[in-house]
C-alpha positions as CSV (number, residue, x, y, z in Angstrom):
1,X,-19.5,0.8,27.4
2,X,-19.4,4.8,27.2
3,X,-18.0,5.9,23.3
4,X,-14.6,7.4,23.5
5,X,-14.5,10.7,23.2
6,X,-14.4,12.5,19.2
7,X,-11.2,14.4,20.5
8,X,-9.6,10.6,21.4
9,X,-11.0,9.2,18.5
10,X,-9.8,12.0,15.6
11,X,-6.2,11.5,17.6
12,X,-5.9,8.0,16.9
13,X,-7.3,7.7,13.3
14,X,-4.6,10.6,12.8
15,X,-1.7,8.4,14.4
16,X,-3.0,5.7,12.6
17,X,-2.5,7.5,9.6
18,X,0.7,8.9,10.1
19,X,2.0,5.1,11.0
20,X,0.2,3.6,7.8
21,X,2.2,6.4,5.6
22,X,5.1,6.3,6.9
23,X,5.6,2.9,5.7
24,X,4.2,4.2,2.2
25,X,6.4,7.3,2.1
26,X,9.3,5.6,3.8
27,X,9.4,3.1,0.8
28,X,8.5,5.1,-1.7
29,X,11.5,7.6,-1.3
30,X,13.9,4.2,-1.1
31,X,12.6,2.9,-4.1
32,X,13.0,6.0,-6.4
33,X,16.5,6.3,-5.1
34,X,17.0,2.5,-6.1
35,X,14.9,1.7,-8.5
36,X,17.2,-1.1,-10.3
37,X,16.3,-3.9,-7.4
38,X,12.8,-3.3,-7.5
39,X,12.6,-3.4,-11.2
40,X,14.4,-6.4,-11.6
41,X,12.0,-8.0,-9.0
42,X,9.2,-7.0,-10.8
43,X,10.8,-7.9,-14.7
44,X,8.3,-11.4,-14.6
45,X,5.7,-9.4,-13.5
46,X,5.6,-6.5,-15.3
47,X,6.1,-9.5,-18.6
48,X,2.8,-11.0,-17.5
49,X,1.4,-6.9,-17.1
50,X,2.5,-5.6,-20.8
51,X,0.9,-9.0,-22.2
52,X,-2.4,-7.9,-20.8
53,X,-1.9,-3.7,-21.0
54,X,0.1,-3.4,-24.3
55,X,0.5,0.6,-23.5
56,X,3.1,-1.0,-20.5
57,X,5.2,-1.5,-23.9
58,X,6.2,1.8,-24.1
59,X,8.1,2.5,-20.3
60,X,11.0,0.7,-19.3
61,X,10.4,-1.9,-15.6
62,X,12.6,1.1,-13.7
63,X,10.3,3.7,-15.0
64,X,6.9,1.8,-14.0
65,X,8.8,0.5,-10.5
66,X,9.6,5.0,-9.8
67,X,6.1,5.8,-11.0
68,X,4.5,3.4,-8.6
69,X,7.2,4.6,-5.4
70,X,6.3,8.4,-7.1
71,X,2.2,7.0,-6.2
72,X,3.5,5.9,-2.8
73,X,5.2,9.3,-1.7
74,X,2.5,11.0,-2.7
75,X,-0.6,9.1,-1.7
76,X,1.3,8.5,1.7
77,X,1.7,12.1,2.5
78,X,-1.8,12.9,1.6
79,X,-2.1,10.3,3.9
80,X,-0.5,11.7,6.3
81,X,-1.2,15.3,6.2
82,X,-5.4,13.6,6.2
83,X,-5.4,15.2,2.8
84,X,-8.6,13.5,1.6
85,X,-7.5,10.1,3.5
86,X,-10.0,8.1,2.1
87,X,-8.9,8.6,-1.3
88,X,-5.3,8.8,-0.4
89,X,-5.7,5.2,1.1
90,X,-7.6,3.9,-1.9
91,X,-5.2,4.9,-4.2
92,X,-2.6,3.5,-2.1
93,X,-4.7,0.1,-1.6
94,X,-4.6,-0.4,-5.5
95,X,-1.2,0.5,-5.9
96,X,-0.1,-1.7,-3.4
97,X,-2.0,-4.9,-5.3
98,X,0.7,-4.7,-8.1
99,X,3.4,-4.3,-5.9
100,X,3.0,-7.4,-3.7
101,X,2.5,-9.3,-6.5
102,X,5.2,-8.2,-8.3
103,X,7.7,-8.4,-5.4
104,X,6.2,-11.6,-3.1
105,X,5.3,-14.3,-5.1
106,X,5.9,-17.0,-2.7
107,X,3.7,-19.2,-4.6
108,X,6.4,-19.7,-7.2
109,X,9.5,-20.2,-4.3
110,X,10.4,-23.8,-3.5
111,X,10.2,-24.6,0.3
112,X,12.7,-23.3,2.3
113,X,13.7,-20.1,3.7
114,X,13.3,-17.6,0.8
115,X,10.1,-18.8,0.3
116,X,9.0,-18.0,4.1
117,X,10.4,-14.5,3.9
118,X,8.5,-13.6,1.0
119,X,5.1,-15.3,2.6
120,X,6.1,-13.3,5.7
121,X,6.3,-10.0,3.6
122,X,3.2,-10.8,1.1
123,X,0.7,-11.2,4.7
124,X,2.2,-7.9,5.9
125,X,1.4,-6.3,2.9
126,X,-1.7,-7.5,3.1
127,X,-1.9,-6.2,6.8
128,X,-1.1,-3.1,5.3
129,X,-4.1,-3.0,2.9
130,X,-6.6,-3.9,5.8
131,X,-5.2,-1.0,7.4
132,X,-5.9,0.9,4.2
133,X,-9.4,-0.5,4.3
134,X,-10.1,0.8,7.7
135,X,-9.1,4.5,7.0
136,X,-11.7,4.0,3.6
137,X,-14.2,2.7,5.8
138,X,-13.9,4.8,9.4
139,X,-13.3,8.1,7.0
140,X,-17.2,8.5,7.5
141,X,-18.7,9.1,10.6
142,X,-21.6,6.8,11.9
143,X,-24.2,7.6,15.0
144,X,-25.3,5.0,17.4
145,X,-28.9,4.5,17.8
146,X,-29.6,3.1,21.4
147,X,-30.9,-0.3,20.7
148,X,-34.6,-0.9,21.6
């Protein structure tokens, strides 16, 4: 099978990046405009969070919650604009941990409907970090060797 050619190729790993960001930026911009929600989502989490990082002790849940939608807008326009993607996407890959955590633990839901939502969101979250993963890992270029 021929390779597609680079021109094809640098078009779709720039859509791709555009659609991955959007999400990022998209979100981001909604949760620094609202941060109460989110924090209060996140109030057990960040608990468990200060336990480990006392230093968490001294910003309030809505201040971490805006810092980590500030990371989103930024990282996702990097993103977006292929500002250093590979780095954009890492940082958005480890900020995006934290947040499914903190806002999809379906572990701790009782059967029912609430706790198939949040599994539904947690496992596209994670289908957002393999997309994350594959901009880190196709931001470098590799050459076929004809096999022998």
């Amino acid at each position: 099978m021929p390779d597609t050619p680079p021109r094809y190729d640098d078009i779709g790993r720039a859509l791709s990046r555009l659609a991955l960001a959007a999400v990022f930026v998209s979100g981001g911009r909604h949760v620094w405009q609202h941060p109460d929600g989110p924090a209060q989502g996140a109030e057990t989490f960040l608990k468990r969070c200060r336990r480990a990082v006392p230093l968490l002790d001294r910003f309030t849940d809505r201040q971490l919650v805006r810092a980590n939608a500030a990371v989103h807008m930024t990282a996702g326009a990097a993103l977006a604009a292929g500002i250093t993607p590979a780095a954009a996407a890492t940082t958005l890959t480890g900020s995006l941990v934290p947040t499914t955590l903190a806002a999809f633990p379906f572990w701790t839901q009782p059967a029912g409907p609430q706790r198939a939502r949040q599994q539904g969101d947690f496992l596209k979250n994670l289908a957002l970090g393999g997309g994350l993963l594959a901009v880190v890992v196709g931001g470098v270029r590799h050459t076929r060797r004809p096999l022998r």
